[in-house]
N, C-alpha and C positions, 0 to 999 in steps of 0.2 A: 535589408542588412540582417544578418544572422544575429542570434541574440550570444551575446558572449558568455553567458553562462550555459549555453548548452551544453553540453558533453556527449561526441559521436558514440552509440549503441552499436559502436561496430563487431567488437565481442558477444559471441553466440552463450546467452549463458545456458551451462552444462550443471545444473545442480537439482540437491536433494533437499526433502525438507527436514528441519528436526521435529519431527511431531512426538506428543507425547511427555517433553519434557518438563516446559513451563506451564504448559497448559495441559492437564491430564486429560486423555481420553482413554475410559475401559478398555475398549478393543486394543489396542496399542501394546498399552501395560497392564495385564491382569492381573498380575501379581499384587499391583498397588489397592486391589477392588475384591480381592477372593475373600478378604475378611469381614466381604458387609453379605457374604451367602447364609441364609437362613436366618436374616436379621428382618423388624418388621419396621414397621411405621416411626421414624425416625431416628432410626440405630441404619439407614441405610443411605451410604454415596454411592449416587448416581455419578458424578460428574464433578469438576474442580468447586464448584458452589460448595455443593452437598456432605462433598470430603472435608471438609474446612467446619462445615456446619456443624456434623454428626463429630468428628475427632475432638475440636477443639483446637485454639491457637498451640498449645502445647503439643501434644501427642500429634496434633497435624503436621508440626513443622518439625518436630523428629523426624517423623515417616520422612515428607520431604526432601529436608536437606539429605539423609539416606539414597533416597529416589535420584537426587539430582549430581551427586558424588556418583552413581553407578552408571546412569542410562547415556550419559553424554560425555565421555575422555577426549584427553588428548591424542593419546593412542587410536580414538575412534577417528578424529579428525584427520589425524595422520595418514589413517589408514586410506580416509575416502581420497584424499590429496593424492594420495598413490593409484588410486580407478581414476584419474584424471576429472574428476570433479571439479570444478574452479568457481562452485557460488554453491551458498547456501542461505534456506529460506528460513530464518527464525521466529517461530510463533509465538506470541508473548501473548499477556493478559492484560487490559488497559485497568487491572486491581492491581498489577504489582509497580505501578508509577502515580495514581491515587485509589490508595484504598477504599474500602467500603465494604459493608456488608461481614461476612464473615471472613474477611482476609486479613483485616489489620494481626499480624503475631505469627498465625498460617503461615504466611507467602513471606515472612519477612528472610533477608538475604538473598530471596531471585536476582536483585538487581547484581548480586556480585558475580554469578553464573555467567549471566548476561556479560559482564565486562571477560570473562575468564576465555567465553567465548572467541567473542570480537580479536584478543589477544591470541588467540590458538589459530584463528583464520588467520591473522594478519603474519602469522611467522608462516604459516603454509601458502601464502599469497592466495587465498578465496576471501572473495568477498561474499558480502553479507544482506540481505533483504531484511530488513526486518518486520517482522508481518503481525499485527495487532489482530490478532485471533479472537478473540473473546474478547466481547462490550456490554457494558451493562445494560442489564435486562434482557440481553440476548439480541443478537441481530436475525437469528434462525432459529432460534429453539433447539436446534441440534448441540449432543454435550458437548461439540467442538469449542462454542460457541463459550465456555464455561457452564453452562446451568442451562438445564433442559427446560425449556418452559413449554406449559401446558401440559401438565402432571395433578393426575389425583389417583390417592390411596381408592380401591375397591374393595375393601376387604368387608366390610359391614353386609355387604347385598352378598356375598357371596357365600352363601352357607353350606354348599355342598362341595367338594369334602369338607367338613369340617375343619376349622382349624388356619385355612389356606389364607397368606396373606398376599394381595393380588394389589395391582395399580395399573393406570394407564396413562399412555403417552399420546403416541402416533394418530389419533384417533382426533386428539385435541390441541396438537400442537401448534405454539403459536409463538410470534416473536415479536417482544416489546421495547427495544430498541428504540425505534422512531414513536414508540406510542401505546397506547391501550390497544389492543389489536379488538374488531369487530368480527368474529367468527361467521355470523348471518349475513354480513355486507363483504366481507373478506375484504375489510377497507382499515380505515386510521380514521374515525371522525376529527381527532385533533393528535398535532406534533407533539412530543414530548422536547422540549427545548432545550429546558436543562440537562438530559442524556446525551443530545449534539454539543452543547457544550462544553459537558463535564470530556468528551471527547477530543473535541479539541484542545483544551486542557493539555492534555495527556500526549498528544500530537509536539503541542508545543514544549513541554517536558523532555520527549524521546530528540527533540531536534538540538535543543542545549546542551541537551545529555551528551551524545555522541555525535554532532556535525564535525568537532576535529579526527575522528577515528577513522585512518584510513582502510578501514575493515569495509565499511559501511557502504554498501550498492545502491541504496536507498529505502524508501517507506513505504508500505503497504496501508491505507487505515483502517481498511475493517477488510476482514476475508469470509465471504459468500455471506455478504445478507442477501435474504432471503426473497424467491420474486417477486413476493405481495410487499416489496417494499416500496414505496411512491417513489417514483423515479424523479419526478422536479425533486424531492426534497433530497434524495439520493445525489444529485450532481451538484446540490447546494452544497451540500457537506462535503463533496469528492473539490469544490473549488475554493473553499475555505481553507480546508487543507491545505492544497497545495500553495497557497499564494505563504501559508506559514513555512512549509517547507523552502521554498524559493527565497524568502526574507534571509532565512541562516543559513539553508544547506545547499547552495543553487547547486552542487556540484551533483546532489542527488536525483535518482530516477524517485519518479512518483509514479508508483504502480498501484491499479485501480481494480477492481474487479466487479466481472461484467452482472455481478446481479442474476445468475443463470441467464442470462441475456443476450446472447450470443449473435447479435441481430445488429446489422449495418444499420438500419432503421431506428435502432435506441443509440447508437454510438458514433453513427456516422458523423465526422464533423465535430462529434466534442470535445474543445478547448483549442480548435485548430489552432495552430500558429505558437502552443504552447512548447517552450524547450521539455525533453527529457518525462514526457508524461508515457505511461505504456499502459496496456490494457493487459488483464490477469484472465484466463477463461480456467475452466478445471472439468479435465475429459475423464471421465470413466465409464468404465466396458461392468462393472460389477453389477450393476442393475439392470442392466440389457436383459430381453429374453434371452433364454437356453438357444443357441441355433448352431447352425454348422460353422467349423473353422474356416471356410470362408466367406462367412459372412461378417467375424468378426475382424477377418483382413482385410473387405471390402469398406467396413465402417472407419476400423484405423486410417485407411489411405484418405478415404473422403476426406476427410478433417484441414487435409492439405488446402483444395479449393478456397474451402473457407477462411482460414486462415490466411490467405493471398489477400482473398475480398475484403477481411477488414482490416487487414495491416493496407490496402489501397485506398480504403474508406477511414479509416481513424488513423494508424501508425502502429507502432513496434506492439507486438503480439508476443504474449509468453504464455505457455501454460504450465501454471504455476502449479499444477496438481493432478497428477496422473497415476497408475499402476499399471499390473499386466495379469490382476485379477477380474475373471470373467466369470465368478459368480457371487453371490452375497453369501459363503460359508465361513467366514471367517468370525470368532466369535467375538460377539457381543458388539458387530461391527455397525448394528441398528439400534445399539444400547445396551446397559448391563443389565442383565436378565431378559433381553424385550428382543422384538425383531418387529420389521412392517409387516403389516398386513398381507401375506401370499409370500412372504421370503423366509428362509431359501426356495428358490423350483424347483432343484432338483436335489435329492439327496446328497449329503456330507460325508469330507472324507474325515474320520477321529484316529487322533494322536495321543500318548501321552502329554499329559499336560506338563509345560517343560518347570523345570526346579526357578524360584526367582532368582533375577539375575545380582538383585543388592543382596542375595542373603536369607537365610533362615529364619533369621532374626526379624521379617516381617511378618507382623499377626497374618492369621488367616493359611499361611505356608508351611509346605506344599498343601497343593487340594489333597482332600483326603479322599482315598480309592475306593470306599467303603460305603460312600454316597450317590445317590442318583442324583439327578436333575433336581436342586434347590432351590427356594421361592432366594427371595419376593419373586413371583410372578409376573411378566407384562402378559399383554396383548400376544405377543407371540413368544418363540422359542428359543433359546442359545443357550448355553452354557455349560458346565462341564457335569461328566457323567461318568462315576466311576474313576475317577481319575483318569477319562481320554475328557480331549478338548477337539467342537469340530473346526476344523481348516478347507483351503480350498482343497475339491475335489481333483483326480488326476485326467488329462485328455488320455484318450484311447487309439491307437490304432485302427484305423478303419480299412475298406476294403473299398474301392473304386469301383469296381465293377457289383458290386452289390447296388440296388435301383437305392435303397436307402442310406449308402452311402454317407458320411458327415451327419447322421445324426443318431448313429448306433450309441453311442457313448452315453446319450441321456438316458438310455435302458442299461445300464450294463450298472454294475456294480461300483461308487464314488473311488473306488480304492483301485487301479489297475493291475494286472499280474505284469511281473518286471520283463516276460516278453511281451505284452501287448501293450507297455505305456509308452506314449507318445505325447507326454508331455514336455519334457526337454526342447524336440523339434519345434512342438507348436508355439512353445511360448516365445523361443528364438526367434521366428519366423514373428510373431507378433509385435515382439521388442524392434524389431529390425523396422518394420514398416510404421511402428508410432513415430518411432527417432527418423525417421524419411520426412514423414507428414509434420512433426512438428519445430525438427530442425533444419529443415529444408528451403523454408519460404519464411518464417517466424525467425523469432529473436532466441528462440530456444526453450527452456523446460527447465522445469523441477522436481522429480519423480518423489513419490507419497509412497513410502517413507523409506528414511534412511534404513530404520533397522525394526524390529518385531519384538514382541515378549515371548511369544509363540513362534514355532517353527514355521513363516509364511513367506517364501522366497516371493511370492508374488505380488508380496506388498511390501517386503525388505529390500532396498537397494544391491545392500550389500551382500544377501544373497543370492540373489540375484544374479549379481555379476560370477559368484564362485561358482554357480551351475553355468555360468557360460552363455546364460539366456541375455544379457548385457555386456556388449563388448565396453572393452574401456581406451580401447583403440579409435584413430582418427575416424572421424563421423564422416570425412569425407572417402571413406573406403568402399568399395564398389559394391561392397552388400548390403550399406546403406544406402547409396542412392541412387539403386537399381533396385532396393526392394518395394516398392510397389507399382516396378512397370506391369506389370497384366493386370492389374486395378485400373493403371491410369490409359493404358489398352483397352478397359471395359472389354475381356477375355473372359466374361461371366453374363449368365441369363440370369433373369428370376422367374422361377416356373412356381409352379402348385406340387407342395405334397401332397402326393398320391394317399398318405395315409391318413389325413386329417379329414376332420369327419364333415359333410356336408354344410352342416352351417356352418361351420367354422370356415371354409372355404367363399359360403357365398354372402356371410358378414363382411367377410377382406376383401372381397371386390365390392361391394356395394362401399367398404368407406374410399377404396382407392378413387371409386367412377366421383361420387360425390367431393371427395378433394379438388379433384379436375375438375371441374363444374356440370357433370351430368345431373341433371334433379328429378329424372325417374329414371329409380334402378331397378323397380317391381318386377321386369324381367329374367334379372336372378333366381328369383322363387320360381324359375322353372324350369331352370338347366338341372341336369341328370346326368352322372356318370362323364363320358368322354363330351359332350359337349362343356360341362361347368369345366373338367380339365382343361381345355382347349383355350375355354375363355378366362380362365384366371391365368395362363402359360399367356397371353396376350398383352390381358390389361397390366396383369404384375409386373411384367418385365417393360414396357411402356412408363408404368408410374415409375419405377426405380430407376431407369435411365434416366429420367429427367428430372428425377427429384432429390439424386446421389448425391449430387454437391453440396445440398442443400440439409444434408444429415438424416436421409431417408435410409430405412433399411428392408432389406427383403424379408419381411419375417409375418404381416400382415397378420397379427393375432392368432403366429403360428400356422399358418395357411399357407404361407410360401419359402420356397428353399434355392439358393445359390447351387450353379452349376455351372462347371469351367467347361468352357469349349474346347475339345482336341485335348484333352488331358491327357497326360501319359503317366506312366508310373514311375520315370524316372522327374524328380523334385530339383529346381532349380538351385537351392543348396544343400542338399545332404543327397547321398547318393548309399546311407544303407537298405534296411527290408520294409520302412514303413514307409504308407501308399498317404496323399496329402486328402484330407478330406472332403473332396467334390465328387460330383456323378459324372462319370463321362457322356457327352455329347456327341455321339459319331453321328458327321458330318458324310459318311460311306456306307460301307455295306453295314450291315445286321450282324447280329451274334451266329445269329443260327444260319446264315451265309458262309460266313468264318469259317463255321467248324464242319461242314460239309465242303467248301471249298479245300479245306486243308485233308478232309478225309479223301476225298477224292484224288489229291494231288499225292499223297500215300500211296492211294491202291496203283495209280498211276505208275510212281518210280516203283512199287516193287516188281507188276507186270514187266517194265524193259527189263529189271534186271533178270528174271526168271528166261523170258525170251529168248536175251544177252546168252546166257548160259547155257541153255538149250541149243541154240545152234554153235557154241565154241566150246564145248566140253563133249567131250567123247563118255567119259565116266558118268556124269553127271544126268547128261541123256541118256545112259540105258537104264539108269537107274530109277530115272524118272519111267521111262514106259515099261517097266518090269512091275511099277507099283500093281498096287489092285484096283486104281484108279482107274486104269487104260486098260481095254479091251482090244482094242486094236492099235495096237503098238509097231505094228511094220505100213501106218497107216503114211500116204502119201503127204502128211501133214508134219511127219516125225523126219520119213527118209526122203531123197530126192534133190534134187538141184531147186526146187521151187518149194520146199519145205519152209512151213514157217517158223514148226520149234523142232530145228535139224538142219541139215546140209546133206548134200550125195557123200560124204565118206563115212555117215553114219550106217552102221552094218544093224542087219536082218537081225529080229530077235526070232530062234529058235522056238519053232510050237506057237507062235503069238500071230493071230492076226489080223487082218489089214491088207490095202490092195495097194503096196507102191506103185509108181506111175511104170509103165511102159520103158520111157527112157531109160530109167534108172536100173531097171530090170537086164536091160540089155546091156548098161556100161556095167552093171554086177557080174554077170556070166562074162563079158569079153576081160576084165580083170581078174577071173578067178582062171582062165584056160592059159 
């Protein structure tokens, strides 16, 4: 018997998240962070913790409530209502429903944003996720999470230059959440109890709160902890949960998220038989290597596969967190001041850094244009310089019949000239085949984020859509769900770039052979030239056919590159002057066949026409054996009945000669008497 609380998922949801508002994160909103630049050891917010710590309840919850009056309207909400959005993901903080730490005063009044919201959906008819973002102690370490943990000042060791105040992150990051984390064991010796249940808590809080608000899509309880999180204890907590949610709110979905976990294998089968549970996965292309535009169409459409498999193996699948940035420039998007280790890869495109959007009236604004690159320092690099701020970089137009083809771009300068950017198409063509893969087989999506502080259409919804790169039209329109048939065609090889330097080549086959279960691949150390080509053009494209569904990509530590078959330079949707980023494949003749066949076929027609004219032109032909070309211009080849460039009523050039035939000789004298 079906459980009467279920509720059919039969609505695809189409929605955005609101990141940034309850939960601050740097990159998002710089504006709310520019005034801790050139600040040291505890004059500086990292992250919603750190802004609360350093401001103060007072001066924090000024800024705030400021912050939370500008970055989220009605007007905004209106407006998404109008792109046809019909759900939204809202991130909260499990401090603003029980305090602690530095928030009691801070965060005070979130909860009424929170109700302003729910009310602004509910007149626009979207509903609402509500997504518990940040937990204490961190579930990830990441500032998403509230407070970045696994943080220490450097400035003491660092004496040269002088002065520099420096920290690190990424390096040590760790997430205490479920526990003391063990960096040497990358384990939990023991749970942290009371953090589960200060959680639950807070669970059962939000389910009182709003069970009768017909805004409310359902609950989220925590978003991306982290994957060194124990998985038994992880699905202890995800079933605690729900049984609380089910008590008050059966009408709600209980959306769960996979833990980076994306595996039939950890999800397959959990909580079978449960009404209204879904699984949360969160795709992005921004950390991917640098590689050709299609590969990055090739990875979008994969996703579809998978997404079948575990909505076959678990049930309803959302990804609750996506964009259509394909590199890490966006700033401070790995932290304020910091970046990972090796990102960005490729150079950054800089903007002015935009005016803040609540106002002048916030410390620290506008950045001042007068300054370079200011500490605190991390591990790596972001932040504004001179008054530009960098953003993602532009795709380029490429040329097809160049051997290097789709990856000219990584050489060329982050900034395009406006006849050679090609990012409009690319990004379209990208948008088009995520919304295939993930609203095609899935439950639908949540695009990260609604809107930007910085000019970032690739990570703002809503600009997104006004460049055109997001339609806001029916998903079931033919250029959604016809955009990734040559993906799902596999109308692509994965061969060996040619320009990647030998080991780099023969490290990417040895891990590909080794993946498959070859266990000597010492072999490799002794290919050379067109053999190592031949056999990475082999094994690559073997491993990636069979490993595509599986979320493999052609890129082999930069050793291998995506090539369409039969590609032509007319583009399945756009039909102006830019060529789509692949190498063509001819399956026929050669280049250099081509253009000796076509010169040939030239000399060809002009020969008959020269001929042509020679024997039907009377002017033409004496003009012709008058030249200084011809010496013998009354030659049997110009005049006579069997003449090849002439006919018999071609007349005798005077003084010129040549031995016309006999015949001709004789009808010339019997027509001249």
């Amino acid at each position: 018997m079906a459980d009467v609380h279920a509720i059919p998922f039969n609505e695809q949801v189409r929605g955005v998240n609101l990141g940034g508002w309850l939960v601050l994160e740097p990159w998002i909103t710089p504006s709310m962070f520019y005034q801790f630049l050139n600040k040291g050891e505890g004059e500086t917010g990292f992250d919603m913790y750190t802004f609360c710590e350093v401001l103060g309840p007072e001066e924090g919850n000024k800024q705030l409530r400021r912050h939370w009056d500008a970055w989220v309207t009605k007007d905004i909400i209106e407006e998404l209502a109008g792109m046809n959005v019909n759900s939204l993901r809202l991130p909260v903080g499990d401090w603003m429903y029980k305090p602690y730490g530095p928030y009691p005063g801070c965060t005070d009044g979130s909860l009424e944003y929170v109700d302003l919201l729910l009310d602004w959906a509910a007149e626009y008819n979207l509903t609402v996720l509500l997504d518990i973002h940040g937990m204490k102690d961190s579930q990830n370490g990441f500032d998403n999470s509230g407070q970045s943990l696994g943080f220490e000042w450097t400035s003491s060791v660092t004496v040269y230059p002088a002065g520099l105040t420096t920290f690190q992150h990424w390096p040590i990051r760790a997430a205490e959440w479920m526990g003391k984390f063990d960096r040497k064991t990358t384990s939990y010796p023991q749970i942290n109890y009371d953090n589960i249940e200060h959680s639950l808590d807070v669970i059962r809080g939000m389910v009182d709160m709003y069970k009768d608000h017909p805004a409310v899509f359902g609950l989220q309880p925590v978003n991306e902890p982290w994957e060194l999180t124990p998985i038994e204890h992880l699905k202890d907590f995800y079933w605690e949960g729900y049984l609380i949610v089910k008590r008050s709110a059966p009408e709600w979905k209980y959306v769960m998220h996979d833990s980076f976990r994306f595996d039939p294998n950890v999800w397959g089968g959990f909580m079978a038989g449960c009404p209204d549970r879904v699984l949360d996965t969160h795709i992005y292309q921004a950390w991917n290597r640098p590689a050709s535009r299609a590969s990055y169409y090739n990875n979008a459409c994969s996703w579809k596969q998978r997404i079948v498999e575990m909505e076959n193996q678990f049930g309803p699948v959302i990804v609750g967190e996506w964009s259509l940035a394909t590199d890490n420039c966006a700033m401070w998007l790995n932290g304020f001041n910091d970046n990972l280790p090796g990102f960005p890869m490729l150079p950054c495109k800089y903007i002015p850094c935009a005016d803040p959007y609540m106002g002048t009236v916030q410390p620290g604004t506008p950045v001042d244009k007068n300054q370079p690159l200011q500490g605190p320092y991390g591990s790596g690099v972001s932040g504004p310089s001179w008054g530009q701020c960098p953003v993602d970089r532009d795709w380029l137009k490429e040329h097809t019949a160049d051997p290097e083809a789709g990856v000219a771009y990584m050489h060329a300068p982050p900034e395009a000239p406006p006849n050679r950017d090609a990012t409009d198409e690319v990004m379209t063509k990208l948008a088009r085949k995520k919304i295939n893969a993930f609203s095609g087989f899935g439950h639908g999506f949540y695009f990260w984020n609604f809107r930007t502080d910085l000019y970032e259409p690739h990570w703002s919804y809503m600009e997104a859509v006004k460049r055109g790169w997001i339609t806001t039209g029916s998903l079931q329109r033919q250029h959604i769900t016809s955009a990734c048939q040559k993906e799902d065609m596999g109308e692509y090889r994965c061969v060996t770039k040619r320009i990647s330097g030998k080991k780099s080549i023969q490290n990417g086959l040895k891990y590909a052979l080794s993946a498959d279960g070859v266990a000597n691949t010492t072999f490799v150390d002794n290919l050379d030239d067109d053999a190592l080509f031949k056999e990475g053009d082999q094994v690559f494209n073997s491993f990636w056919k069979h490993h595509r569904l599986q979320g493999a990509t052609c890129d082999f530590g930069g050793a291998a590159m995506l090539v369409e078959l039969n590609a032509t330079s007319d583009d399945d949707e756009f039909n102006d002057d830019w060529t789509d980023d692949v190498i063509i494949e001819t399956t026929g003749i050669s280049t250099t066949t081509a253009i000796i066949l076509i010169t040939l076929g030239i000399a060809l027609g002009a020969g008959l026409g020269f001929v042509t004219a020679m024997k039907s032109s009377v002017k033409f032909n004496r003009a012709v054996r008058k030249s200084v070309f011809f010496n013998n211009a009354n030659s049997s080849i110009f005049v006579g009945n069997r003449a090849f460039l002439g006919n018999e009523n071609m007349p005798l050039i005077p003084g010129a000669g040549g031995n016309p035939s006999s015949e001709w000789r004789s009808r010339a004298k019997s027509a001249h008497l």
